[in-house]
N, C-alpha and C positions, 0 to 999 in steps of 0.2 A: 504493500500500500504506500503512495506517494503522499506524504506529509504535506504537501505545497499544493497541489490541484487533484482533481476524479480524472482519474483516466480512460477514455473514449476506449470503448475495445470493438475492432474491427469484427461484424458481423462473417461469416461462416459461410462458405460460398459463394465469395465475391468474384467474377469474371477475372482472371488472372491473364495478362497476354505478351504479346515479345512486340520484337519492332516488322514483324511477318503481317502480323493482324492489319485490317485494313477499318479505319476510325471513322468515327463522323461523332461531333458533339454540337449537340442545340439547347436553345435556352438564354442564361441571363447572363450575366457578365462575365461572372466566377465561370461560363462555359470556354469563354474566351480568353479569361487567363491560362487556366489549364491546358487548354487547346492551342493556346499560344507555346507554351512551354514545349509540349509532344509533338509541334513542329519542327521547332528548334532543335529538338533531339533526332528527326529525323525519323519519325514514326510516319507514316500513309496514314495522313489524318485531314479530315477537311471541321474548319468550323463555319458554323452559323451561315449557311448559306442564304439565309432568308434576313441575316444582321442579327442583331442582339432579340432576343423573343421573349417576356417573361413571362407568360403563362402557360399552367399544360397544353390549354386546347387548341391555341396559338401555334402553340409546338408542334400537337398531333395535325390540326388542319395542315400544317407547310408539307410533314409527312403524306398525308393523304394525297395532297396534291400532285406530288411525288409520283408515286406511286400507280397515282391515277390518270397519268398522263397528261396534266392538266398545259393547257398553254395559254399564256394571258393576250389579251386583249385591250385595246382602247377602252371600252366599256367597263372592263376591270379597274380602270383607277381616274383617278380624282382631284380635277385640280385646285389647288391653295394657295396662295402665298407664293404666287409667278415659278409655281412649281409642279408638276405630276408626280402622285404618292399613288403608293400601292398600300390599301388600309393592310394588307397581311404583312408588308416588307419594314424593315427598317428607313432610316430616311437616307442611307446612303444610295440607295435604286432609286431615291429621287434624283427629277432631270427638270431641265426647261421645255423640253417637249418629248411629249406622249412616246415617238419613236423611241427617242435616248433611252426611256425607261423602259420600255418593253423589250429593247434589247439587253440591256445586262438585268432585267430579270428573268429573261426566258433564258439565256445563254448560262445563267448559274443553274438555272432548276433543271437542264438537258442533265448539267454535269450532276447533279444530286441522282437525279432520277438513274442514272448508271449504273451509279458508285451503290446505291442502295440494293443491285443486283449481286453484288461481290461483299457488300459489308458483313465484318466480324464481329464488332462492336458497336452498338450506341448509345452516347454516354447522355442521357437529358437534365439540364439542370433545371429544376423548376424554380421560378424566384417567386410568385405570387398568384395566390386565388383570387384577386380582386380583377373582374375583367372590366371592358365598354363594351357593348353593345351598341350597334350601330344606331342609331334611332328609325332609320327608314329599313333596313335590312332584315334588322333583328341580329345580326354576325356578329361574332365576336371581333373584333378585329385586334390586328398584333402589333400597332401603332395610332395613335391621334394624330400624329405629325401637328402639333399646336389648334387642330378646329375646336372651338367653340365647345363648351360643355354644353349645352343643348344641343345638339349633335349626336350626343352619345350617352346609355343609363347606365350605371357604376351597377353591379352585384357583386357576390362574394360566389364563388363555386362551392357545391359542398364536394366533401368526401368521397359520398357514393357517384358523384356523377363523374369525378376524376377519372376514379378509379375502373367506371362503367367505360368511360370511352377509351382509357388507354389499352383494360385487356383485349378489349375488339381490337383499337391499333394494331397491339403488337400481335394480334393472332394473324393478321392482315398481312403484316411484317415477314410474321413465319413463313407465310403458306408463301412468298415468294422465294422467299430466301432459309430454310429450314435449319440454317447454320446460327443464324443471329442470334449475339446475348444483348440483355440489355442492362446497363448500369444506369442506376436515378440518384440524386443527387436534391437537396433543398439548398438553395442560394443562402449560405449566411449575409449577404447584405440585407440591410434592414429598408423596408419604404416606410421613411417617416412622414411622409404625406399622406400618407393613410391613416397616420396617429399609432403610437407605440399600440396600446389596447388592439385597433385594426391588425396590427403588422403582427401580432402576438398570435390571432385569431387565422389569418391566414398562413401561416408557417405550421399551426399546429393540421389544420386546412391540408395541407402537402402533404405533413407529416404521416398522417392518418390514410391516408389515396395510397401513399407510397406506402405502405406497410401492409393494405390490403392487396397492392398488385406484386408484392411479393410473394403472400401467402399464396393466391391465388396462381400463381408462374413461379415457383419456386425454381426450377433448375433452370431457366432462361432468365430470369430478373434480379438482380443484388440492388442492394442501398450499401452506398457510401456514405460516412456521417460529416461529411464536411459542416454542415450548421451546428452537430453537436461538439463539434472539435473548436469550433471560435466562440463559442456561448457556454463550453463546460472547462476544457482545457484551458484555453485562454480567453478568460472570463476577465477581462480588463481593460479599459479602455485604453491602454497605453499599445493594445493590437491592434487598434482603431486607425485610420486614418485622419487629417487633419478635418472633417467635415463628419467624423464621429457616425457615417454610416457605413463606407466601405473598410477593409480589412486591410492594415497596414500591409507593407513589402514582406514584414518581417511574418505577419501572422498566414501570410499568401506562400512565404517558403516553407512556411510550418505545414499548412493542409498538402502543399506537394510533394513537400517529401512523404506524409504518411500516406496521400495517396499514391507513390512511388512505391513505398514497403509493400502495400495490399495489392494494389492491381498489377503493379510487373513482375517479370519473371526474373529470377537470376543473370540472366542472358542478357532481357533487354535493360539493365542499369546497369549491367559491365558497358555493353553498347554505348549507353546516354553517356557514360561518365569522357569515354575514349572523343563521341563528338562533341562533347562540349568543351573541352581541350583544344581540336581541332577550333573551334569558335573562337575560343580565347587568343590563339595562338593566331589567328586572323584580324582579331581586334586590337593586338597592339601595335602601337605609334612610333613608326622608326625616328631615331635624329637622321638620318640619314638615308633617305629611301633608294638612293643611285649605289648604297655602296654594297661592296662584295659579300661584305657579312649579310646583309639584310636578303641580296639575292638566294646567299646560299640556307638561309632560313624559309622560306617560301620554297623552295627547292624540298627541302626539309618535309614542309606542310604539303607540299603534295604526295611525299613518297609515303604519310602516315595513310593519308584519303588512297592510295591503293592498296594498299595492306588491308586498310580496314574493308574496302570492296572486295576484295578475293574471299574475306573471310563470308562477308556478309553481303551479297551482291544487290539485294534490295533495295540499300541506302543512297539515297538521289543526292551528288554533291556536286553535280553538274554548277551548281554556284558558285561553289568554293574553288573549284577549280577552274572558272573562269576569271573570280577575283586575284586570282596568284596569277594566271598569264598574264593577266591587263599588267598587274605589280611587276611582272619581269619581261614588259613589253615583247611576248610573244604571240 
Protein backbone atom coordinates (compact mmCIF):
# COMPACT_ATOMS: atom_id res chain seq x y z
CA UNK A 1 0.00 0.00 0.00
CA UNK A 2 1.26 3.52 -1.14
CA UNK A 3 1.29 5.92 1.86
CA UNK A 4 1.03 9.02 -0.44
CA UNK A 5 -1.84 8.25 -3.03
CA UNK A 6 -4.75 4.89 -4.03
CA UNK A 7 -3.39 3.35 -6.75
CA UNK A 8 -5.34 2.83 -10.05
CA UNK A 9 -4.95 -0.91 -10.87
CA UNK A 10 -5.16 -1.67 -14.55
CA UNK A 11 -8.39 -3.74 -15.29
CA UNK A 12 -7.73 -7.51 -16.64
CA UNK A 13 -7.84 -7.91 -20.40
CA UNK A 14 -6.95 -4.85 -21.74
CA UNK A 15 -6.10 -5.07 -25.62
CA UNK A 16 -2.24 -5.41 -25.60
CA UNK A 17 -0.49 -4.64 -29.07
CA UNK A 18 3.16 -4.07 -30.96
CA UNK A 19 3.84 -1.51 -33.51
CA UNK A 20 2.37 -4.50 -36.28
CA UNK A 21 -1.33 -3.54 -35.13
CA UNK A 22 -2.90 -1.01 -37.37
CA UNK A 23 -4.77 2.11 -34.97
CA UNK A 24 -7.36 4.57 -35.24
CA UNK A 25 -8.31 6.80 -32.17
CA UNK A 26 -11.54 9.03 -31.90
CA UNK A 27 -12.95 11.35 -29.48
CA UNK A 28 -11.67 14.24 -27.33
CA UNK A 29 -8.50 15.76 -26.95
CA UNK A 30 -6.79 13.34 -24.58
CA UNK A 31 -7.47 11.04 -28.02
CA UNK A 32 -5.15 13.31 -29.79
CA UNK A 33 -2.46 13.53 -27.29
CA UNK A 34 -2.16 9.95 -27.09
CA UNK A 35 -2.45 9.56 -30.70
CA UNK A 36 0.00 12.14 -31.13
CA UNK A 37 2.59 10.36 -29.06
CA UNK A 38 1.83 6.52 -31.16
CA UNK A 39 2.63 8.45 -34.15
CA UNK A 40 5.64 9.68 -33.08
CA UNK A 41 6.63 6.28 -32.11
CA UNK A 42 5.97 5.01 -35.34
CA UNK A 43 2.93 2.88 -34.71
CA UNK A 44 0.16 2.78 -38.06
CA UNK A 45 -2.01 4.97 -36.38
CA UNK A 46 -4.55 7.42 -37.71
CA UNK A 47 -6.28 10.15 -35.35
CA UNK A 48 -9.55 11.97 -35.22
CA UNK A 49 -10.32 11.83 -38.69
CA UNK A 50 -13.46 13.62 -38.33
CA UNK A 51 -11.20 16.54 -35.77
CA UNK A 52 -11.50 16.48 -32.13
CA UNK A 53 -15.32 14.63 -31.21
CA UNK A 54 -16.56 14.75 -27.72
CA UNK A 55 -19.34 12.72 -27.49
CA UNK A 56 -20.12 8.97 -27.91
CA UNK A 57 -22.66 9.25 -30.42
CA UNK A 58 -20.60 11.93 -32.29
CA UNK A 59 -18.06 9.33 -32.24
CA UNK A 60 -20.36 6.33 -33.25
CA UNK A 61 -22.34 8.59 -36.06
CA UNK A 62 -18.58 9.40 -37.94
CA UNK A 63 -18.07 5.43 -37.45
CA UNK A 64 -21.25 4.71 -39.18
CA UNK A 65 -20.79 6.87 -41.71
CA UNK A 66 -17.70 5.06 -42.25
CA UNK A 67 -18.77 2.32 -42.73
CA UNK A 68 -21.68 3.00 -44.50
CA UNK A 69 -20.34 4.57 -47.40
CA UNK A 70 -21.49 7.75 -46.72
CA UNK A 71 -20.22 10.67 -49.03
CA UNK A 72 -21.20 14.26 -48.35
CA UNK A 73 -22.67 16.72 -50.19
CA UNK A 74 -23.44 20.46 -50.57
CA UNK A 75 -26.64 19.89 -48.72
CA UNK A 76 -24.75 18.37 -45.90
CA UNK A 77 -23.32 21.40 -44.55
CA UNK A 78 -23.91 24.98 -43.59
CA UNK A 79 -22.91 28.19 -44.00
CA UNK A 80 -21.78 30.66 -40.84
CA UNK A 81 -19.52 33.11 -40.23
CA UNK A 82 -18.18 33.54 -44.23
CA UNK A 83 -17.48 29.87 -43.80
CA UNK A 84 -18.97 26.15 -44.67
CA UNK A 85 -19.11 23.66 -41.53
CA UNK A 86 -19.90 20.32 -41.55
CA UNK A 87 -22.20 20.01 -38.10
CA UNK A 88 -20.42 16.23 -37.75
CA UNK A 89 -16.74 17.80 -38.50
CA UNK A 90 -14.53 19.78 -36.57
CA UNK A 91 -14.00 23.39 -37.73
CA UNK A 92 -10.69 22.56 -39.25
CA UNK A 93 -12.96 20.95 -42.62
CA UNK A 94 -14.13 24.22 -42.49
CA UNK A 95 -13.60 26.21 -45.89
CA UNK A 96 -14.77 29.54 -47.66
CA UNK A 97 -16.46 27.50 -50.16
CA UNK A 98 -18.67 24.43 -50.13
CA UNK A 99 -16.20 22.68 -52.75
CA UNK A 100 -12.96 23.21 -50.27
CA UNK A 101 -14.92 21.51 -47.68
CA UNK A 102 -16.26 18.77 -49.40
CA UNK A 103 -13.14 17.97 -50.45
CA UNK A 104 -10.94 17.35 -47.46
CA UNK A 105 -13.99 15.83 -45.94
CA UNK A 106 -14.69 13.27 -48.20
CA UNK A 107 -10.91 12.80 -49.10
CA UNK A 108 -10.31 11.82 -45.13
CA UNK A 109 -13.46 9.77 -44.73
CA UNK A 110 -12.35 7.45 -48.27
CA UNK A 111 -9.20 7.04 -46.02
CA UNK A 112 -11.06 6.14 -42.71
CA UNK A 113 -13.41 4.00 -44.55
CA UNK A 114 -10.20 1.79 -45.80
CA UNK A 115 -8.36 1.77 -42.84
CA UNK A 116 -11.59 0.55 -40.99
CA UNK A 117 -11.35 -2.61 -43.40
CA UNK A 118 -7.65 -3.71 -41.86
CA UNK A 119 -8.19 -2.14 -38.33
CA UNK A 120 -6.73 -3.87 -35.18
CA UNK A 121 -7.52 -1.48 -32.68
CA UNK A 122 -9.97 1.20 -31.75
CA UNK A 123 -9.14 3.37 -29.11
CA UNK A 124 -12.51 5.82 -28.38
CA UNK A 125 -12.05 8.52 -25.89
CA UNK A 126 -15.37 9.67 -24.62
CA UNK A 127 -15.19 13.33 -23.18
CA UNK A 128 -18.86 14.05 -22.46
CA UNK A 129 -22.65 13.00 -22.25
CA UNK A 130 -23.95 16.43 -22.64
CA UNK A 131 -24.94 16.73 -26.43
CA UNK A 132 -26.96 19.78 -29.19
CA UNK A 133 -29.26 18.68 -30.93
CA UNK A 134 -29.93 20.38 -33.94
CA UNK A 135 -33.15 22.32 -33.45
CA UNK A 136 -34.46 21.60 -37.03
CA UNK A 137 -32.98 18.11 -37.41
CA UNK A 138 -33.20 16.63 -34.37
CA UNK A 139 -29.20 15.28 -34.80
CA UNK A 140 -26.81 15.20 -32.69
CA UNK A 141 -24.28 17.14 -34.03
CA UNK A 142 -20.36 16.90 -33.24
CA UNK A 143 -19.69 20.65 -33.50
CA UNK A 144 -21.78 24.38 -33.13
CA UNK A 145 -18.86 25.85 -34.95
CA UNK A 146 -20.14 29.25 -32.68
CA UNK A 147 -24.21 29.29 -34.08
CA UNK A 148 -26.52 30.72 -31.82
CA UNK A 149 -27.97 28.64 -28.81
CA UNK A 150 -31.23 28.78 -30.35
CA UNK A 151 -30.08 26.65 -32.88
CA UNK A 152 -29.56 23.93 -30.85
CA UNK A 153 -31.31 21.88 -27.38
CA UNK A 154 -28.58 20.82 -24.74
CA UNK A 155 -29.56 17.10 -23.01
CA UNK A 156 -27.60 14.86 -21.18
CA UNK A 157 -27.36 11.08 -22.66
CA UNK A 158 -28.04 8.51 -20.29
CA UNK A 159 -26.23 5.34 -19.78
CA UNK A 160 -28.54 2.93 -21.38
CA UNK A 161 -28.66 4.76 -24.58
CA UNK A 162 -24.69 4.89 -24.64
CA UNK A 163 -24.34 1.87 -24.15
CA UNK A 164 -27.43 0.60 -26.52
CA UNK A 165 -25.89 2.38 -29.57
CA UNK A 166 -22.21 1.47 -29.18
CA UNK A 167 -22.94 -2.46 -28.64
CA UNK A 168 -24.82 -2.40 -32.01
CA UNK A 169 -21.65 -0.18 -33.40
CA UNK A 170 -19.28 -2.40 -32.49
CA UNK A 171 -21.27 -5.45 -33.56
CA UNK A 172 -21.47 -3.59 -36.89
CA UNK A 173 -17.61 -3.10 -36.57
CA UNK A 174 -17.37 -6.83 -36.17
CA UNK A 175 -19.27 -8.26 -38.71
CA UNK A 176 -16.84 -6.21 -41.17
CA UNK A 177 -13.87 -6.80 -39.63
CA UNK A 178 -14.08 -9.91 -37.07
CA UNK A 179 -10.48 -9.18 -35.81
CA UNK A 180 -11.35 -5.70 -34.14
CA UNK A 181 -10.72 -4.92 -30.20
CA UNK A 182 -11.91 -2.05 -28.89
CA UNK A 183 -10.31 0.14 -26.05
CA UNK A 184 -12.63 3.11 -24.35
CA UNK A 185 -11.21 5.57 -22.46
CA UNK A 186 -13.35 8.65 -20.40
CA UNK A 187 -11.45 12.06 -21.19
CA UNK A 188 -10.14 13.24 -17.70
CA UNK A 189 -10.55 16.82 -18.99
CA UNK A 190 -13.04 18.58 -17.18
CA UNK A 191 -16.11 20.96 -19.02
CA UNK A 192 -16.60 23.43 -16.69
CA UNK A 193 -19.04 25.12 -18.75
CA UNK A 194 -21.28 22.65 -17.88
CA UNK A 195 -20.67 23.50 -14.16
CA UNK A 196 -18.56 21.16 -11.97
CA UNK A 197 -22.01 19.25 -10.56
CA UNK A 198 -22.81 18.86 -14.78
CA UNK A 199 -19.30 17.76 -15.44
CA UNK A 200 -19.56 15.28 -12.35
CA UNK A 201 -22.85 13.93 -13.65
CA UNK A 202 -21.72 13.26 -17.13
CA UNK A 203 -18.24 11.41 -16.50
CA UNK A 204 -20.18 9.38 -14.14
CA UNK A 205 -22.71 9.21 -17.49
CA UNK A 206 -19.42 7.56 -19.54
CA UNK A 207 -18.57 5.93 -16.77
CA UNK A 208 -21.42 3.69 -16.39
CA UNK A 209 -22.02 3.11 -20.63
CA UNK A 210 -18.51 2.18 -20.51
CA UNK A 211 -18.75 -0.47 -17.97
CA UNK A 212 -21.94 -1.97 -19.39
CA UNK A 213 -20.31 -2.28 -22.90
CA UNK A 214 -17.63 -4.10 -21.21
CA UNK A 215 -19.63 -6.49 -19.59
CA UNK A 216 -21.61 -6.96 -22.33
CA UNK A 217 -18.38 -7.45 -25.17
CA UNK A 218 -16.04 -8.75 -22.63
CA UNK A 219 -13.38 -10.39 -25.00
CA UNK A 220 -13.46 -7.58 -27.70
CA UNK A 221 -13.99 -4.37 -25.38
CA UNK A 222 -11.26 -3.12 -22.21
CA UNK A 223 -11.53 0.23 -20.37
CA UNK A 224 -8.49 2.12 -19.75
CA UNK A 225 -8.69 4.26 -16.45
CA UNK A 226 -7.03 7.39 -17.71
CA UNK A 227 -9.93 9.67 -15.77
CA UNK A 228 -9.21 7.45 -12.73
CA UNK A 229 -5.46 7.97 -12.96
CA UNK A 230 -5.65 12.06 -12.90
CA UNK A 231 -8.68 12.20 -10.36
CA UNK A 232 -7.31 9.21 -7.87
CA UNK A 233 -3.49 9.04 -8.47
CA UNK A 234 -2.96 12.51 -9.03
CA UNK A 235 -5.41 14.13 -7.33
CA UNK A 236 -3.81 17.79 -7.21
CA UNK A 237 -4.13 20.51 -8.89
CA UNK A 238 -0.47 21.12 -9.35
CA UNK A 239 -1.33 18.13 -12.53
CA UNK A 240 -3.42 20.65 -13.72
CA UNK A 241 -2.66 22.96 -16.38
CA UNK A 242 -2.57 26.69 -16.19
CA UNK A 243 -6.45 27.01 -16.84
CA UNK A 244 -7.07 24.32 -14.16
CA UNK A 245 -9.15 22.06 -16.77
CA UNK A 246 -6.68 20.32 -18.90
CA UNK A 247 -3.87 17.83 -17.56
CA UNK A 248 -0.60 19.28 -17.01
CA UNK A 249 2.60 17.94 -19.45
CA UNK A 250 3.73 16.31 -16.51
CA UNK A 251 0.26 14.51 -15.57
CA UNK A 252 -0.02 13.64 -19.71
CA UNK A 253 3.41 11.77 -19.27
CA UNK A 254 2.19 10.06 -16.35
CA UNK A 255 -1.23 8.44 -18.09
CA UNK A 256 1.37 7.59 -21.12
CA UNK A 257 3.43 5.86 -19.61
CA UNK A 258 0.83 3.71 -17.74
CA UNK A 259 -0.95 3.51 -20.69
CA UNK A 260 2.47 2.28 -22.32
CA UNK A 261 2.87 -0.60 -19.32
CA UNK A 262 -0.94 -1.93 -20.08
CA UNK A 263 -1.58 -1.70 -23.65
CA UNK A 264 2.11 -2.57 -25.38
CA UNK A 265 3.98 -5.35 -25.66
CA UNK A 266 7.41 -5.84 -24.75
CA UNK A 267 8.52 -5.47 -28.24
CA UNK A 268 6.65 -2.43 -29.09
CA UNK A 269 8.52 -0.19 -26.13
CA UNK A 270 11.99 -1.68 -26.90
CA UNK A 271 10.68 -0.36 -30.41
CA UNK A 272 9.29 3.32 -29.20
CA UNK A 273 12.31 3.65 -26.97
CA UNK A 274 15.01 2.95 -30.16
CA UNK A 275 12.61 5.63 -32.34
CA UNK A 276 12.56 8.00 -30.00
CA UNK A 277 16.30 8.28 -29.85
CA UNK A 278 16.29 8.39 -33.45
CA UNK A 279 13.89 11.61 -32.86
CA UNK A 280 16.12 13.02 -30.46
CA UNK A 281 19.10 12.58 -32.39
CA UNK A 282 17.20 14.52 -35.32
CA UNK A 283 16.35 17.32 -33.18
CA UNK A 284 19.58 18.45 -32.16
CA UNK A 285 21.07 21.81 -33.07
CA UNK A 286 24.53 21.69 -34.63
CA UNK A 287 27.18 24.80 -34.09
CA UNK A 288 28.01 23.92 -37.11
CA UNK A 289 25.93 22.37 -39.78
CA UNK A 290 28.67 22.21 -42.93
CA UNK A 291 31.15 20.52 -40.63
CA UNK A 292 32.41 16.91 -40.96
CA UNK A 293 31.59 15.91 -37.57
CA UNK A 294 27.92 16.87 -37.95
CA UNK A 295 27.92 15.09 -41.43
CA UNK A 296 29.23 12.06 -40.10
CA UNK A 297 26.46 12.09 -37.26
CA UNK A 298 23.44 12.08 -39.78
CA UNK A 299 25.42 9.53 -41.48
CA UNK A 300 25.21 7.82 -38.05
CA UNK A 301 21.23 8.58 -37.87
CA UNK A 302 20.70 6.90 -40.95
CA UNK A 303 22.65 3.70 -40.48
CA UNK A 304 20.54 3.33 -36.90
CA UNK A 305 16.94 3.95 -39.22
CA UNK A 306 18.31 0.77 -41.31
CA UNK A 307 19.11 -1.59 -38.68
CA UNK A 308 16.13 -0.78 -37.05
CA UNK A 309 14.15 -1.40 -40.66
CA UNK A 310 15.77 -4.82 -41.30
CA UNK A 311 14.70 -5.78 -37.83
CA UNK A 312 11.22 -4.25 -38.02
CA UNK A 313 10.35 -3.50 -41.70
CA UNK A 314 6.96 -1.93 -40.90
CA UNK A 315 8.36 1.20 -39.59
CA UNK A 316 7.73 4.33 -42.03
CA UNK A 317 10.83 6.66 -41.73
CA UNK A 318 10.62 7.66 -45.07
CA UNK A 319 10.87 11.27 -43.19
CA UNK A 320 13.64 10.92 -41.38
CA UNK A 321 15.53 9.82 -43.93
CA UNK A 322 14.71 12.58 -46.00
CA UNK A 323 15.59 15.04 -43.38
CA UNK A 324 19.26 13.68 -43.01
CA UNK A 325 19.77 13.81 -47.02
CA UNK A 326 18.32 17.47 -47.35
CA UNK A 327 21.00 17.98 -44.00
CA UNK A 328 23.89 16.21 -46.08
CA UNK A 329 22.70 17.99 -49.32
CA UNK A 330 22.01 14.62 -51.19
Amino acid sequence: MNRFYTSVEMPEGLPRFSGRERLLLMGSCFATNIGTRLVEAKFACDVNPYGVLYNPMSISAALREALEGKVYRADDLQAYGDLWHSPMHHGDFSAPTAEEALERINTRLEVLREELKGLDVLVATWGTAWVYEDAQTGCIVGNCHKRPERCFRRRRLTAEEVADEWCDLVGRLRAANPCLRVLLTVSPIRHLRDGLHANQLSKATLLLAADRLVEAMPDVVGYFPAYELLNDELRDYRFYAADMVHPSDVAVDYVWQRFCEACLTDEARRVMDECDAIRKDLAHKPFRPDSDGYKKFLEQILLKIDRLNEKYPYLDFEKERMTCRIRLNK
